[in-house]
LOLUM-530273 format. One record per residue (C-alpha): residue number from 1; y, z negated, x negated; residue in three letters. Coordinates in nm, 2 decimals, m for minus. Layout:
BEGIN
 kepa      Y      Z      X guvex
  NUM      Y      Z      X   ALA
...
END
This chain:
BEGIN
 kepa      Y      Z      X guvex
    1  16.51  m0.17 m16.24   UNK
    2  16.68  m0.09 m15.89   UNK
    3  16.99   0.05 m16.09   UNK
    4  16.77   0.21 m16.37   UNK
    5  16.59   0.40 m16.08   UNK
    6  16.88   0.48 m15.85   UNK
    7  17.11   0.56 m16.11   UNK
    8  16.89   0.77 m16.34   UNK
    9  17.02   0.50 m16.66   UNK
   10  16.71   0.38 m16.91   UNK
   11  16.67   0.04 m16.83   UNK
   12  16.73  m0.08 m17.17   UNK
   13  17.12   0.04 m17.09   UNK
   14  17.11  m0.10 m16.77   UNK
   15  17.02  m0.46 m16.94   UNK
   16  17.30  m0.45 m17.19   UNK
   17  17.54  m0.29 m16.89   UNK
   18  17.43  m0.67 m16.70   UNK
   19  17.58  m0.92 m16.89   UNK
   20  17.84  m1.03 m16.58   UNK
   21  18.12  m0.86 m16.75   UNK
   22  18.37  m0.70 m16.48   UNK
   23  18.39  m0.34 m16.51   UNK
   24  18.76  m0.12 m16.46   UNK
   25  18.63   0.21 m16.21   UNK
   26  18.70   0.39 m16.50   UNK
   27  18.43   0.23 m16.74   UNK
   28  18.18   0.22 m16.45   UNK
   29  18.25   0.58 m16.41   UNK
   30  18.16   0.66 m16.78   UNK
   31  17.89   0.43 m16.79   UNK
   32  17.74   0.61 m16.42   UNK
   33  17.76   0.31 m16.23   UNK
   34  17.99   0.49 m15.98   UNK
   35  17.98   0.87 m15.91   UNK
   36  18.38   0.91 m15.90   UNK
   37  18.67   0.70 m15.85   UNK
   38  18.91   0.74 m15.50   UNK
   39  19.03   0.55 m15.20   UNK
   40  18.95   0.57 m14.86   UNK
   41  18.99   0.95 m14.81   UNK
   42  18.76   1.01 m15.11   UNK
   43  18.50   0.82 m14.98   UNK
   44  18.52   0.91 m14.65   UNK
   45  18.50   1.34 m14.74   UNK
   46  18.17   1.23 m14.93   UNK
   47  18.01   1.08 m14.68   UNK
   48  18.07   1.40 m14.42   UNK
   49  17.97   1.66 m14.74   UNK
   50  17.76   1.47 m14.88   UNK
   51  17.55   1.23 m14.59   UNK
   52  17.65   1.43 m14.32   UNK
   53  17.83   1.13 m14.15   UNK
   54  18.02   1.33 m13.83   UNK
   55  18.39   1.33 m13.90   UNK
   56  18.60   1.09 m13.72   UNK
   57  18.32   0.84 m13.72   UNK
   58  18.48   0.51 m13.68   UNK
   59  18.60   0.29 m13.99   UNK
   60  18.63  m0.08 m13.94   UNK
   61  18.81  m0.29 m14.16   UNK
   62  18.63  m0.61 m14.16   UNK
   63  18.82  m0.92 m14.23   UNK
   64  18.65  m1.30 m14.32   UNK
   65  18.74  m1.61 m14.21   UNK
   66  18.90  m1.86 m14.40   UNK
   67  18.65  m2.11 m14.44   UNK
   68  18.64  m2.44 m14.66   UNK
   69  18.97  m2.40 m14.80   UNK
   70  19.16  m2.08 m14.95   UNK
   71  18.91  m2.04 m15.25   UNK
   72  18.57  m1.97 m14.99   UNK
   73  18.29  m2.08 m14.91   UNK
   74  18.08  m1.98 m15.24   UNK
   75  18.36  m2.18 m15.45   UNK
   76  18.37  m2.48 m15.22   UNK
   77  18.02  m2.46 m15.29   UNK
   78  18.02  m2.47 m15.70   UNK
   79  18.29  m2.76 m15.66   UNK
   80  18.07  m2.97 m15.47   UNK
   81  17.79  m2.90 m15.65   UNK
   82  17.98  m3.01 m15.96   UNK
   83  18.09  m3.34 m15.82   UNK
   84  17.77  m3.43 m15.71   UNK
   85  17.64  m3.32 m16.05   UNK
   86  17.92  m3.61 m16.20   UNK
   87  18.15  m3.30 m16.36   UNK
   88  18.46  m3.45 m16.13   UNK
   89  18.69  m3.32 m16.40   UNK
   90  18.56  m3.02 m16.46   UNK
   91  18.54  m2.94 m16.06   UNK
   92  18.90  m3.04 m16.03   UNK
   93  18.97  m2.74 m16.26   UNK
   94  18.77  m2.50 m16.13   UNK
   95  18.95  m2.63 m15.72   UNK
   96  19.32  m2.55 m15.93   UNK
   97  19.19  m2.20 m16.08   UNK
   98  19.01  m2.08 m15.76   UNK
   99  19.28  m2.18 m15.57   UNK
  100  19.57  m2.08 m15.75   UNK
  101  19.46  m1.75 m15.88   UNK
  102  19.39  m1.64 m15.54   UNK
  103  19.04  m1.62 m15.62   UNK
  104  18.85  m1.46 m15.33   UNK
  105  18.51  m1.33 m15.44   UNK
  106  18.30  m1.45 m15.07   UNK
  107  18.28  m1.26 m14.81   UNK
  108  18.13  m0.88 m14.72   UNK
  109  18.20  m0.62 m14.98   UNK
  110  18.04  m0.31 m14.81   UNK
  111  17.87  m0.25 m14.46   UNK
  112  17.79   0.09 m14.53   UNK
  113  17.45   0.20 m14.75   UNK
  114  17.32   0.53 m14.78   UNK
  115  16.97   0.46 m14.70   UNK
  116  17.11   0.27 m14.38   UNK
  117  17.01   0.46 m14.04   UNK
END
């Protein structure tokens, strides 16, 4: 309902937009999850037009720790829970996915929120 609101989408959309699919930035554009695609410069001239965030305010790139292995702490988690669950095999292919796709899906994805003071 948060999207629905925020976005301005009928909720109905919104439901059949949440089925855990992955969107490109260019579907999420047409379907007005995002309001434009652009790196770092982009964002960074909205937030002075558009927020009035002073130029020259300070961005941090924030980098996590490695933790539990290369696949994370949220993976390391879903393996043991699948060993204790007695799904050995099928934990031992989800430790060889995570880890050798590179799988990296933990960890703090933004730090910045409009409505934050």
């Amino acid at each position: 309902s948060l999207v629905a609101e925020r976005r301005q989408i009928p909720i109905g959309q919104v439901r059949l937009l949440a089925d855990g699919r992955v969107y490109t930035g260019r579907q999420a554009l047409r379907v007005k999850l995002v309001d434009a695609i652009g790196g770092e410069d982009a964002a960074t001239s909205w937030l002075v037009t558009a927020k009035q965030i002073p130029l020259g305010t300070q961005i941090i790139d924030w980098k996590a720790e490695e933790s539990f292995g290369s696949a994370g702490l949220g993976f390391a988690a879903v393996h043991s829970l699948l060993e204790v669950l007695g799904f050995e095999r099928l934990a031992q292919a989800f430790e060889r996915t995570a880890e050798g796709r590179g799988m990296r899906l933990d960890g703090l994805l933004a730090v910045w929120h409009p409505d934050a003071q």
